[in-house]
Each structure stands twice: as structure tokens, then as C-alpha cells.
C-alpha positions in Angstrom: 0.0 0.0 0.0 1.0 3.6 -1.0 1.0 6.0 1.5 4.1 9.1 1.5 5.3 10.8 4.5 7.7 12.5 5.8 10.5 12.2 8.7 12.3 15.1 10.1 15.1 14.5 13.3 16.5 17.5 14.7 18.8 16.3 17.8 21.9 18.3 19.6 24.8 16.7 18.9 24.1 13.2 17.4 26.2 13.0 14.6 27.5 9.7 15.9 24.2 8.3 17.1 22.9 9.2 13.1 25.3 8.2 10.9 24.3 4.2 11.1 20.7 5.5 10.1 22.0 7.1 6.5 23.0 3.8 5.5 20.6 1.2 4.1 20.5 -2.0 6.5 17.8 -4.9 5.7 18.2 -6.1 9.7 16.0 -2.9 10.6 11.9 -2.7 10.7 11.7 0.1 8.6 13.4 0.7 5.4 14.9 3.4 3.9 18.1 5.7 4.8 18.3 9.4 6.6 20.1 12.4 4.5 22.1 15.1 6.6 20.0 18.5 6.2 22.9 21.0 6.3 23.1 25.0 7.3 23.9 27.7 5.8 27.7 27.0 7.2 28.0 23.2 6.2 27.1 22.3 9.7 24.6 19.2 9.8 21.5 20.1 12.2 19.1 17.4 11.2 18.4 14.6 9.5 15.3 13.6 6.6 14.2 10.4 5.6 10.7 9.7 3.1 8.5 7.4 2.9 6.3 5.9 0.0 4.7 2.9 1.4 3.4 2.5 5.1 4.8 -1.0 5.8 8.2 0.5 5.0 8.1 2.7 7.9 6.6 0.0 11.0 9.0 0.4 14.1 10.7 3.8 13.0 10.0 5.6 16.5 10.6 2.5 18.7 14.1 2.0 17.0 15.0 5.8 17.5 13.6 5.5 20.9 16.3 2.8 21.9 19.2 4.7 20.5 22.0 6.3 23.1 21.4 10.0 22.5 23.9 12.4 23.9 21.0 14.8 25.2 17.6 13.2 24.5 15.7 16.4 25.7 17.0 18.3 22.5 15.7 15.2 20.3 12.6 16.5 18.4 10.9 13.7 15.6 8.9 15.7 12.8 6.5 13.5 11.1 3.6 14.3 8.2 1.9 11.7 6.7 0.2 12.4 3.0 -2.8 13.5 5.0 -1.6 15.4 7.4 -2.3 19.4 7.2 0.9 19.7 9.0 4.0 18.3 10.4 3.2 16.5 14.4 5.7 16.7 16.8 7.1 13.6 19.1 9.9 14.1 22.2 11.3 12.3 24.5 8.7 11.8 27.7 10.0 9.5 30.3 12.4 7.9 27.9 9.4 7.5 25.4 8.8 8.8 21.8 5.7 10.4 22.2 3.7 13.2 20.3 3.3 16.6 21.7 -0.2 18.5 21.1 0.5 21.0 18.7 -2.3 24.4 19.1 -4.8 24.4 16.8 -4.1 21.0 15.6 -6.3 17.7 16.3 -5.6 14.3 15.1 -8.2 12.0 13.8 -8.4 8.7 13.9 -10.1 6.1 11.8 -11.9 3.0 13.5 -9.8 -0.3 14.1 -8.8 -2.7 10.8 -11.0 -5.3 10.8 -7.9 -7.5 11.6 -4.2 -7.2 11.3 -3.9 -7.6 8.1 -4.4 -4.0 7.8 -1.3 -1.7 8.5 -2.1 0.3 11.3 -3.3 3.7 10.1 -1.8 7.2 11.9 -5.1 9.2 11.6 -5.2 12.8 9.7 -3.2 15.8 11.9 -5.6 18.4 11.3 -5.5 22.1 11.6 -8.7 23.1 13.7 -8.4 27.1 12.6 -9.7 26.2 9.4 -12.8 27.3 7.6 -13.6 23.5 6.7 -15.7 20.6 8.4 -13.5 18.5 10.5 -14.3 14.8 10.9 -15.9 12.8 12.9 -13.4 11.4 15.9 -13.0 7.4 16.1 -13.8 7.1 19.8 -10.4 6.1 21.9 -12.0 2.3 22.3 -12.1 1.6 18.7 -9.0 3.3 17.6 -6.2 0.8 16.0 -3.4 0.3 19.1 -1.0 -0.2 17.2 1.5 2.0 16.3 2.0 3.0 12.4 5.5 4.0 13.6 
């Protein structure tokens, strides 16, 4: 299944901890390689990946999660999926990846696959300042529990 989105890590000085992730390696979950997003000086500040199917992308924010960053606080994870209005934010919260409400912005969620067969979907990150209908929420009990990350 096609489904393109985005990565964005910004993270204080983890040139070390990156570097493995901007090679290819068919051991991990996910697929796909980082590219070092560079300054105005040469100086690397963050790191890009995308993605253009959703199975490629399963266990992206656990496997950053376990990695030995030299300040965790300053790690910030940008993700947009196809769907998204907007780019969410995830940071570390008692050693978790986890995402950080962003005003004026709602995620939506779409009711459980009937089995898991299905990827898991990551809902719609909306804006909620906008002139349009927003829809209906998938109450928390019949949301998918898995993560698409």
C-alpha cells in the first residue's frame, strides 16, 4: 500500500548516534536511509528520511527510541503523513517517543482494521483554525493500538 510521509530528526549533537541511520540496513523494521540537512555553514543540524509505502516505515519511532542519544531532551521527531495538514511533533517523555499536542491542531483517527492484516493507520493531523468541516473522531476504544511507527 502507498502511503508518502515524511521524517524530520532534529537532535543536539548526534552526529554519531545518526550516521548508522544514513546507510541502508535490511536487519531494521523500517526501510529506507536518513540524508544530513545542512546549514547555511555546512554544519549538519538534522536529519530527513521519506517514505512511500506505510509497511516500510513499522518500528521507526521505537528504533530511534532505543538509540543512546547524547541529550535526549533536544531530540525532536517531525513527522507528516500524506494526509496530514501539518507536520506532528514527538519528544522524548519519560524515555518514550511520544507526540506533543500541537495548538490548533487535532488528530483524527479512523476505526480499528478489521484485523491485522491492515497496516495500522496514523489518523489525519488536522488544523482546527480552518474554515472547513472537521471529521468525525473514532472514539479512543475503537481506535487501531498499534502503532503506524
Amino acid at each position: 500500500m502507498s502511503r508518502d510521509a515524511e521524517v524530520i530528526v532534529l537532535a543536539r549533537g548526534a552526529d554519531e548516534v545518526m550516521e548508522p541511520l544514513t546507510q541502508d540496513d535490511p536487519e531494521r523494521t523500517w526501510r529506507g536511509r536518513f540524508v544530513p540537512i545542512a546549514g547555511h555553514w555546512g554544519y549538519e543540524f538534522g536529519w530527513a528520511l521519506e517514505f512511500e509505502k506505510v509497511c516500510a516505515r513499522k518500528g521507526l519511532l521505537r528504533h530511534l527510541e532505543s538509540l543512546p542519544w547524547p541529550d535526549p531532551h533536544t531530540v525532536q521527531v517531525l513527522l507528516r503523513d500524506q494526509d496530514d495538514d501539518c507536520f506532528g511533533l514527538w519528544m522524548f517523555q519519560e524515555g518514550r517517543l511520544v507526540e506533543v499536542t500541537i495548538p490548533r491542531t487535532a488528530r483524527f483517527h479512523q476505526p480499528a482494521p478489521p484485523d491485522e492484516d491492515y497496516e495500522p493507520d496514523p489518523g489525519m493531523l488536522l488544523r482546527t483554525d480552518r474554515d472547513s468541516a472537521l471529521p468525525e473522531q473514532t472514539p479512543e476504544s475503537r481506535r487501531d493500538p498499534r502503532s503506524p511507527w
